[in-house]
C-alpha positions as CSV (number, residue, x, y, z in Angstrom):
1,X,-25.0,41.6,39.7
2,X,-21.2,41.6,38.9
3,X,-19.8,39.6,36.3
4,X,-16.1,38.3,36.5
5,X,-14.3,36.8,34.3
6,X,-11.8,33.6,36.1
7,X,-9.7,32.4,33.3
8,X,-7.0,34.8,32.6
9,X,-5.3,33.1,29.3
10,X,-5.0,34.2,26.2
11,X,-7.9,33.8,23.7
12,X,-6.2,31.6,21.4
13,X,-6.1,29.4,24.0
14,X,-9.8,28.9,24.9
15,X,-11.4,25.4,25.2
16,X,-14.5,26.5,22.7
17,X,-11.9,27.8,20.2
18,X,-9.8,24.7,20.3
19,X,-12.7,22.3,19.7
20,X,-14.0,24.6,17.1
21,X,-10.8,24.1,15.4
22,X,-10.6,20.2,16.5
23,X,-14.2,20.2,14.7
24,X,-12.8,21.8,11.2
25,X,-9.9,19.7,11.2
26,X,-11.7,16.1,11.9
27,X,-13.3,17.8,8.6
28,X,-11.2,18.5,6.5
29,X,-9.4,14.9,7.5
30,X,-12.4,13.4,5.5
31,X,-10.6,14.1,2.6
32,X,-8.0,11.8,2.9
33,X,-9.9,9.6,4.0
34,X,-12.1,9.7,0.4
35,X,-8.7,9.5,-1.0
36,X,-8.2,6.4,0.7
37,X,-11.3,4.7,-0.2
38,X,-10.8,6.0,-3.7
39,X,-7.3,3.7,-3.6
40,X,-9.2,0.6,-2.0
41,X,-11.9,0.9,-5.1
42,X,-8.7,1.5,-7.3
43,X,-6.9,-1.7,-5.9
44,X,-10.0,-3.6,-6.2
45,X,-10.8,-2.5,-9.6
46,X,-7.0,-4.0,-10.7
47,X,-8.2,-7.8,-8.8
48,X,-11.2,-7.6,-10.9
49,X,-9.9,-6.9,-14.4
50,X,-7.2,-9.3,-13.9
51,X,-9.6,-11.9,-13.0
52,X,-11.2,-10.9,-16.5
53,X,-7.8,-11.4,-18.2
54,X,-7.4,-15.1,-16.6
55,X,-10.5,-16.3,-17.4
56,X,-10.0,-14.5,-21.0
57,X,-7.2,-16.5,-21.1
58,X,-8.5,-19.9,-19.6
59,X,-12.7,-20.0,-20.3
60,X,-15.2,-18.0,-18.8
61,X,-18.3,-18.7,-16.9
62,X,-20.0,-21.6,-17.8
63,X,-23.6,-22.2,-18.8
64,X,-24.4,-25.4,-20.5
65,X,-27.7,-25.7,-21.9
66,X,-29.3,-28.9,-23.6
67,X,-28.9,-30.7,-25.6
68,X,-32.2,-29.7,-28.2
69,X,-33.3,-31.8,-31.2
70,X,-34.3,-29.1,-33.3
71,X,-36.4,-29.9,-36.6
72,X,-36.6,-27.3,-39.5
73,X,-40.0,-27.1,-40.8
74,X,-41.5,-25.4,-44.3
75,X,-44.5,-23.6,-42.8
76,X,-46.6,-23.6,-46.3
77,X,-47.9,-20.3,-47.2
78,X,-51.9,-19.4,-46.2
79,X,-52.1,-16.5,-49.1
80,X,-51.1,-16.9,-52.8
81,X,-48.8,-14.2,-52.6
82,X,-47.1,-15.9,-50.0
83,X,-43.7,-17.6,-49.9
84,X,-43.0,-20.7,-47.5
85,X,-40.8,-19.9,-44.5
86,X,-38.2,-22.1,-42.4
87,X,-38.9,-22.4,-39.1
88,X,-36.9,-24.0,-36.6
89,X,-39.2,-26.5,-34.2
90,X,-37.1,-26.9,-30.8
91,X,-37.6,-29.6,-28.6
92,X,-36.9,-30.5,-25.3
93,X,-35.8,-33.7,-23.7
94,X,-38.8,-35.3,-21.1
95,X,-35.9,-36.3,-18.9
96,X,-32.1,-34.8,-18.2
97,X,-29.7,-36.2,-15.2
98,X,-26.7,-34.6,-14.8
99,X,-23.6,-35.4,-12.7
100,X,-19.9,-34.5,-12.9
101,X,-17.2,-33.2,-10.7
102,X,-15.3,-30.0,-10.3
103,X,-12.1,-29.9,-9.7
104,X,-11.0,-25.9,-8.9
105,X,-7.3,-24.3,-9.3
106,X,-6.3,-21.3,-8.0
107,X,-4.3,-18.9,-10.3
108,X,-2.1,-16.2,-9.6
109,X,-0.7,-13.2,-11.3
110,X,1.8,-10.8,-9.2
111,X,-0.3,-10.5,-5.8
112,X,-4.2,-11.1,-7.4
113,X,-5.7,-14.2,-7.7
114,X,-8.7,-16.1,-9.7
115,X,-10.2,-19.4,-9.4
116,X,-10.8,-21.7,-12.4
117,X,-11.6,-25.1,-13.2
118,X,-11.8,-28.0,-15.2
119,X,-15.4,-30.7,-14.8
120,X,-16.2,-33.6,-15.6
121,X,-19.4,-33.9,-16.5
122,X,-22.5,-36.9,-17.7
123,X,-25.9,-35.8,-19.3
124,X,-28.5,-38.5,-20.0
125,X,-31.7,-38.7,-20.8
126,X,-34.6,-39.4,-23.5
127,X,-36.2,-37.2,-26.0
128,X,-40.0,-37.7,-26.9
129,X,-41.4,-37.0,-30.0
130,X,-45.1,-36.9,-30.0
131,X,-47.6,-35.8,-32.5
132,X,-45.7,-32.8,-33.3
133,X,-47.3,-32.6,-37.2
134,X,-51.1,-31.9,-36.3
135,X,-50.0,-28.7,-34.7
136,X,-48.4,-27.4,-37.5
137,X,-49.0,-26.2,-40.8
138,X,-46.0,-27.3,-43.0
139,X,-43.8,-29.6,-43.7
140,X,-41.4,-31.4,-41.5
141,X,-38.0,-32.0,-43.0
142,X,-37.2,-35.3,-40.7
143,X,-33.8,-35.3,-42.8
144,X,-32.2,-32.3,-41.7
145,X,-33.3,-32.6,-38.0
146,X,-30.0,-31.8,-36.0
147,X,-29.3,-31.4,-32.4
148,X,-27.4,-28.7,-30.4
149,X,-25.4,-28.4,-26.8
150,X,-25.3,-24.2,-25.9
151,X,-22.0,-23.8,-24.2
152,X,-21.3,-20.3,-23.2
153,X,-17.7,-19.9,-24.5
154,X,-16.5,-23.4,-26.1
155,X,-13.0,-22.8,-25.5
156,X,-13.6,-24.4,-22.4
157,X,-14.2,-27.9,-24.2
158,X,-11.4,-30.5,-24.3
159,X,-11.3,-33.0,-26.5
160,X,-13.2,-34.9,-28.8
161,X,-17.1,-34.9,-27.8
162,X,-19.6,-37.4,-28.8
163,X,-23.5,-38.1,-28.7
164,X,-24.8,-41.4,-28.1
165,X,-28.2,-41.8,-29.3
166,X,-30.1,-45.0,-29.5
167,X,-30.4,-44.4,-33.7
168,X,-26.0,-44.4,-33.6
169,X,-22.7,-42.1,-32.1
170,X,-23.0,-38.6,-34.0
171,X,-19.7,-36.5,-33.8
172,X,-20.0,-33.3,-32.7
173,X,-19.5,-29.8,-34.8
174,X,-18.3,-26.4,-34.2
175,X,-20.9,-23.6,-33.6
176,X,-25.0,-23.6,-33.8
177,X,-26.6,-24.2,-36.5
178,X,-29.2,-21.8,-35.7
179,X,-29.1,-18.8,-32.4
180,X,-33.1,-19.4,-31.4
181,X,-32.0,-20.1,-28.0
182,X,-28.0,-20.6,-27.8
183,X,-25.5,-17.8,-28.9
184,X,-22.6,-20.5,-28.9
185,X,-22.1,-24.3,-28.6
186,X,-22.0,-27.6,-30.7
187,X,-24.7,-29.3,-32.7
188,X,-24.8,-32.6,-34.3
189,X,-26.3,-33.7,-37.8
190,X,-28.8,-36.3,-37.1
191,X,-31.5,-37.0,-39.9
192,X,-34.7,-38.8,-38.7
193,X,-37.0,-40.8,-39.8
194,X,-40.5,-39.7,-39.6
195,X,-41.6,-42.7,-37.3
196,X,-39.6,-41.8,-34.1
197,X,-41.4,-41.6,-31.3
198,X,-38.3,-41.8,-28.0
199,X,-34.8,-41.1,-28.7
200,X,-32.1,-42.1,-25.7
201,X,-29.3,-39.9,-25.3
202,X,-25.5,-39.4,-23.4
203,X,-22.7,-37.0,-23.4
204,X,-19.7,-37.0,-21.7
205,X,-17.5,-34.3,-21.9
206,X,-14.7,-32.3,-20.0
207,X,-15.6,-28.6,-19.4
208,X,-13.2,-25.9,-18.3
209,X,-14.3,-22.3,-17.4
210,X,-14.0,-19.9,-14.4
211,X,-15.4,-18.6,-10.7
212,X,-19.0,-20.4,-11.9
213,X,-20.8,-23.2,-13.8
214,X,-24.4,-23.3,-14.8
215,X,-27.0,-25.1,-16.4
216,X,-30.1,-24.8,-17.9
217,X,-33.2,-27.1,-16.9
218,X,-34.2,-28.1,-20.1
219,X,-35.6,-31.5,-19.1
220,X,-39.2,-31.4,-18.1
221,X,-37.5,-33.5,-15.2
222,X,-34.1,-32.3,-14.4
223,X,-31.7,-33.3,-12.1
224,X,-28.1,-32.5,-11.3
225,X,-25.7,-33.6,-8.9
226,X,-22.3,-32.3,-8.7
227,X,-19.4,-32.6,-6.1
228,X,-16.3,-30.8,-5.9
229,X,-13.2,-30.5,-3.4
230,X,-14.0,-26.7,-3.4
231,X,-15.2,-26.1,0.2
232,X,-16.8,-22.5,-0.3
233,X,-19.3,-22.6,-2.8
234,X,-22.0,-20.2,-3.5
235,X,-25.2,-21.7,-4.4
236,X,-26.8,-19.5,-6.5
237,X,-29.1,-18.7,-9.8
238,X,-33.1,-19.7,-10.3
239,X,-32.8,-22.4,-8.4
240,X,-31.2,-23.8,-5.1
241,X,-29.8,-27.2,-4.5
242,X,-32.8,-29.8,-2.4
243,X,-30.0,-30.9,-0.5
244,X,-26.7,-29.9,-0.5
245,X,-23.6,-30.4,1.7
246,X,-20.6,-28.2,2.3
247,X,-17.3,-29.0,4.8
248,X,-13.7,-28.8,4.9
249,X,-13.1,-31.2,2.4
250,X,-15.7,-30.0,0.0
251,X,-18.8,-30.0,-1.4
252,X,-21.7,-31.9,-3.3
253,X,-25.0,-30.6,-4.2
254,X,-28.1,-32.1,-6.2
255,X,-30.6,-30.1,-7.8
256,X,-34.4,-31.0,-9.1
257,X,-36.4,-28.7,-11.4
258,X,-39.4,-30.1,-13.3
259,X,-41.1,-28.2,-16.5
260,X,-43.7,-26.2,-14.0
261,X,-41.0,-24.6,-12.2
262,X,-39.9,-22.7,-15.3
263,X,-41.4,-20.3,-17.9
264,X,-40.5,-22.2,-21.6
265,X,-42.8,-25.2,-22.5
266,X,-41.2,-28.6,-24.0
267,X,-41.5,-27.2,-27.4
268,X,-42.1,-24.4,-29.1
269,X,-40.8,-22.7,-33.0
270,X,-38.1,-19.7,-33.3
271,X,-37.0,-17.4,-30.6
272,X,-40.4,-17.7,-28.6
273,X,-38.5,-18.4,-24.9
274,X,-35.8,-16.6,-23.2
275,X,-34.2,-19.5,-21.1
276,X,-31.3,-18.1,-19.5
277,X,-33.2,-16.8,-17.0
278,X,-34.2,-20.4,-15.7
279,X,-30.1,-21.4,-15.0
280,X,-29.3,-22.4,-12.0
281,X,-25.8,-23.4,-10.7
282,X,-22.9,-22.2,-8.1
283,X,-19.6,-20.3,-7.9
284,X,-16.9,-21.0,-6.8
285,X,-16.7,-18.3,-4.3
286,X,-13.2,-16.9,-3.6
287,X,-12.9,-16.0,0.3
288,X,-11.0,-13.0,-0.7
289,X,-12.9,-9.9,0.7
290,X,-10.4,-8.0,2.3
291,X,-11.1,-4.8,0.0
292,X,-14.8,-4.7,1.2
293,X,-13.5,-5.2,4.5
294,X,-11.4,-2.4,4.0
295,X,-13.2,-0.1,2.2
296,X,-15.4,-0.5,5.4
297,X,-13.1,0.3,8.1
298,X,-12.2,3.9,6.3
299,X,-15.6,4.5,6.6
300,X,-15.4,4.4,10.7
301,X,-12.6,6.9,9.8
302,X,-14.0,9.8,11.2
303,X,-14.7,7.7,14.5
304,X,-11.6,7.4,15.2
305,X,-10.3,10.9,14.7
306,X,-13.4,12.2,17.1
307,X,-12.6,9.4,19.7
308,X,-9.0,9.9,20.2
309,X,-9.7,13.9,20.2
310,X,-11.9,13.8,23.1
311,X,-9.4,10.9,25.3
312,X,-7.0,13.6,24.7
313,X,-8.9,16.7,25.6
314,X,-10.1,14.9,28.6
315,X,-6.6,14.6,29.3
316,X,-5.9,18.1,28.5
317,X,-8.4,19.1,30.7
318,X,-7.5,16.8,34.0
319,X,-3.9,17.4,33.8
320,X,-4.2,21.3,33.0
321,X,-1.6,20.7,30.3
322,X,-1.8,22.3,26.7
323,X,-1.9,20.2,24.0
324,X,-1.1,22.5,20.5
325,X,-3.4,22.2,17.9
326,X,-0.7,20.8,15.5
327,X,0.0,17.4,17.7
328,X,-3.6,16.7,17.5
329,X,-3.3,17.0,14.0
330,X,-0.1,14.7,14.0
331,X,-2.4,12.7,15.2
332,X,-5.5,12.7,13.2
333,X,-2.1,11.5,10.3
334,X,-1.4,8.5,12.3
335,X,-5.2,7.6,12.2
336,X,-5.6,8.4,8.6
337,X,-2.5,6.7,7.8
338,X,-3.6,3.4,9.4
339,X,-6.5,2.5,6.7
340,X,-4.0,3.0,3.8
341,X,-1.5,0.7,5.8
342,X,-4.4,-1.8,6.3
343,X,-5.4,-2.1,2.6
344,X,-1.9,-2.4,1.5
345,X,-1.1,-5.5,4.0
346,X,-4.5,-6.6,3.7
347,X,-3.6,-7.8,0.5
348,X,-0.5,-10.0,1.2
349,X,-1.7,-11.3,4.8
350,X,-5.3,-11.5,4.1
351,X,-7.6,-9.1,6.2
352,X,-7.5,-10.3,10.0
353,X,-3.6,-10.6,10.3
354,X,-3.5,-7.1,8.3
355,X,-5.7,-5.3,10.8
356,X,-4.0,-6.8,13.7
357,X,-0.3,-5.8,12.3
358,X,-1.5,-2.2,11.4
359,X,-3.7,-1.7,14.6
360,X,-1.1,-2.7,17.0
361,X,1.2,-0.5,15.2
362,X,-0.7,2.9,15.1
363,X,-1.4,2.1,18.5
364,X,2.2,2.6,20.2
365,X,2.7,5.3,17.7
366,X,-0.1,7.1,18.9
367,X,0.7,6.2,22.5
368,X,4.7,6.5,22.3
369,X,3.8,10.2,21.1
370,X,1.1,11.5,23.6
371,X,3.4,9.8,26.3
372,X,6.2,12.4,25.0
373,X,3.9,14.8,25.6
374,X,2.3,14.1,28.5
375,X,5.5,13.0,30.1
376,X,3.4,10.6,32.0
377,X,3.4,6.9,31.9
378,X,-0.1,6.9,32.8
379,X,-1.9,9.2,30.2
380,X,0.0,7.4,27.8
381,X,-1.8,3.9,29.4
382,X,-4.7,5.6,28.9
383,X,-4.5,6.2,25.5
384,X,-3.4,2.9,24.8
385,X,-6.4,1.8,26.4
386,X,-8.9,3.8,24.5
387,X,-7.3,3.1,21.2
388,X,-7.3,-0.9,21.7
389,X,-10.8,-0.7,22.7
390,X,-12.0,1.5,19.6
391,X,-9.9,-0.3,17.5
392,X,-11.2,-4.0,19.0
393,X,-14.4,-2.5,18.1
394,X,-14.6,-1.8,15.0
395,X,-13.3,-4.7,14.1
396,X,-16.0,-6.5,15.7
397,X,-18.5,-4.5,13.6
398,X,-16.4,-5.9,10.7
399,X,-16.7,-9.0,11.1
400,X,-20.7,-8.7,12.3
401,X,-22.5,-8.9,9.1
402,X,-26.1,-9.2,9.8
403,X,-25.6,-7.8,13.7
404,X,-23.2,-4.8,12.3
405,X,-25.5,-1.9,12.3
406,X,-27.4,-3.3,15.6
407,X,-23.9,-3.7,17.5
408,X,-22.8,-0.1,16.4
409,X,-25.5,1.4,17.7
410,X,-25.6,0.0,21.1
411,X,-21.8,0.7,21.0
412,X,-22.1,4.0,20.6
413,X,-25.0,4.6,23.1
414,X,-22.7,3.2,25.5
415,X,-19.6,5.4,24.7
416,X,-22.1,8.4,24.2
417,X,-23.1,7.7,27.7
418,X,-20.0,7.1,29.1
419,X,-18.5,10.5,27.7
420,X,-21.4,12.3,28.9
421,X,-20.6,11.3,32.5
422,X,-17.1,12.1,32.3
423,X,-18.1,16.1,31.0
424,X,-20.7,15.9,33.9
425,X,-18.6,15.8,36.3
426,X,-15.7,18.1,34.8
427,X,-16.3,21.8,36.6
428,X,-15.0,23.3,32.8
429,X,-18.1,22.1,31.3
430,X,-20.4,23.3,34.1
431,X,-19.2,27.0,33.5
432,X,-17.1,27.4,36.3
433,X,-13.2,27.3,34.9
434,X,-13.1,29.1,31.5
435,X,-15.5,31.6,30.4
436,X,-18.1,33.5,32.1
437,X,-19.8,32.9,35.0
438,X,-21.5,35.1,37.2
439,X,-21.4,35.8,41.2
440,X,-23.2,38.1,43.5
């Protein structure tokens, strides 16, 4: 048998050797990329803590919890030795309707933004005192009873606020008198006489806070309805809303939680019951994901380093022109370069215009440059071609939340497919134009 060798070149210029080197650099491109993504979580990082510093400036999240009449009770001592102690007995209204409105504003500082709002909101209902006395062994002091509103940062509240009870109007008081179940909030001084049995109730008041409002089912009936002109909220918390509608011009919602749906009874003593897990409420979502979007994309960086290396070593390979290793990696820069151009116009345009703009951009560089050097109007079509395709793609995949992973796959089966019939029917792959082959 007698071996010959058909390609004469020089060894730097092997096909092996050049996608060997192709391989390394798409590697060592992955840096950069990490850079980028490193910049996007940067960026995003900046959005969120000036969102912190707006709503540190304006009122944060909002969780309003109550109202509670709370009675302080002597629990007598069972020992001689013993002192009395002061207990706090909590309890919960039987019924609890809210409504109110929200009315949202977007605020801006240089080129981030944050949603807050102001509400106007109604809470009625009825308290029902029962034979509270036989279940406890002390002393009810009926003259200090008091009740509290929890209101998760009260520099939201404007303006005077008063409760309306069927005993008189009580004027409301800074702070909690006691943090068994609210941190922060108002309370009002209401002594009672020992012969109450229902107690009728209403607030009105004007809330401010930001990106989300809560509440606390503390009724053992609750219901709340709200409406707002905000038309993308996010329902969201321990309960969803029973019916709920959302269009253009907005949005209203009504909620309905009874006392089984939640883990706190209608009264209890101290700090038994954690009830901030029971909230339920929406926020006020802010359509502003073009740094997940972005972040994203960079991660189909690699992609679309290997992609356009293989159009143009197919093209390489049919024209039998040389392309040097440092116009691919001129290349592999324009490719790179487009995420970082993306993230940066992402945030003035909003994500969609942004990839089109930077897209359509690295595209004629990338084709205005391999038509230089191809000299040829149609390998430069080509290019174009494959590019607007890849980069149509992934922006499909983008936008494809649930289907992304699903559409990705069958697009690459496809392209893997298509690329394997190309190299099929290439006589350089088969063993016949480079290396070794063998005759005889």
């Amino acid at each position: 048998m007698k071996i010959e060798i058909t390609n004469h070149g020089k060894w730097h210029q092997s096909l092996t050797l050049k996608l060997a080197l192709l391989a390394f650099m798409g590697i060592v491109f992955l840096i950069p990329l990490e850079m980028i993504k490193s910049i996007i979580n940067e960026r995003q990082s900046n959005a969120d803590k000036v969102k912190t510093e707006i709503s540190n400036q304006w009122a944060a999240r909002q969780t309003l919890s109550g109202p509670v009449l709370n009675l302080p009770v002597r629990v007598l001592p069972t020992e001689k030795d013993e002192k009395p102690k002061l207990l706090v007995l909590h309890i919960l209204p039987e019924t609890l309707d809210i409504s109110g409105k929200i009315n949202p504003e977007i605020r801006y500082r240089g080129i981030y933004q944050s949603v807050v709002y102001g509400s106007v909101l109604a809470m009625r209902g009825e308290f029902a005192i029962k034979e509270i006395s036989a279940g406890l062994n002390g002393e009810i002091m009926w003259n200090e009873a008091y009740y509290t509103l929890g209101i998760s940062d009260n520099r939201g509240l404007k303006g005077d606020i008063l409760l309306k009870t069927s005993s008189g109007t009580l004027q409301a008081e800074p702070g909690v008198r006691d943090q068994d179940i609210f941190l922060s909030g108002i309370s009002f001084r209401n002594p009672l006489p020992d012969t109450t049995k229902k107690i009728s109730f209403s607030i009105d008041l004007n809330l401010s806070g930001s990106e989300s409002l809560f509440f606390t089912p503390f009724g053992k009936t609750t219901t709340a309805k709200l409406e707002s002109s905000w038309c993308s909220p996010s329902f969201t918390g321990s309960f969803l809303p029973s019916t709920r509608t959302v269009n253009e011009d907005g949005f209203s919602a009504e909620w309905i939680v009874t006392h089984l749906n939640r883990n706190f009874p209608q009264s209890w003593t101290g700090n038994s019951f954690n009830t901030a897990e029971s909230a339920f409420g929406l926020d006020l979502f802010l359509p502003v994901d073009h740094y997940q979007k972005s972040y994203r994309s960079a991660r189909y960086g690699i992609l679309f380093i290997a992609l356009t290396f293989l159009v143009l070593i197919f093209l390489e390979i049919t024209r039998k022109e040389n392309i040097h290793i440092f116009h691919y990696f001129l290349v592999s820069l324009g490719l790179v370069l487009f995420f970082s151009l993306l993230n940066s116009l992402s945030e003035q345009t909003g994500f969609s215009m942004a990839y089109i703009i930077a897209s359509v951009a690295t595209i004629l560089l990338i084709t205005f440059f391999t038509g230089t050097l191809f000299r040829n109007k149609r390998a430069s079509l080509v290019v174009m071609g494959m590019l607007a395709i890849l980069y149509g793609f992934i922006y499909v995949l983008l936008t494809l939340n649930d289907y992304a992973y699903l559409a990705g796959n069958i697009g690459l089966f496809i392209l893997l497919a298509a690329v394997m019939g190309l190299a099929g029917k290439m006589k350089i792959f088969k063993g016949e134009g480079e290396d070794i082959i063998g005759s005889d």
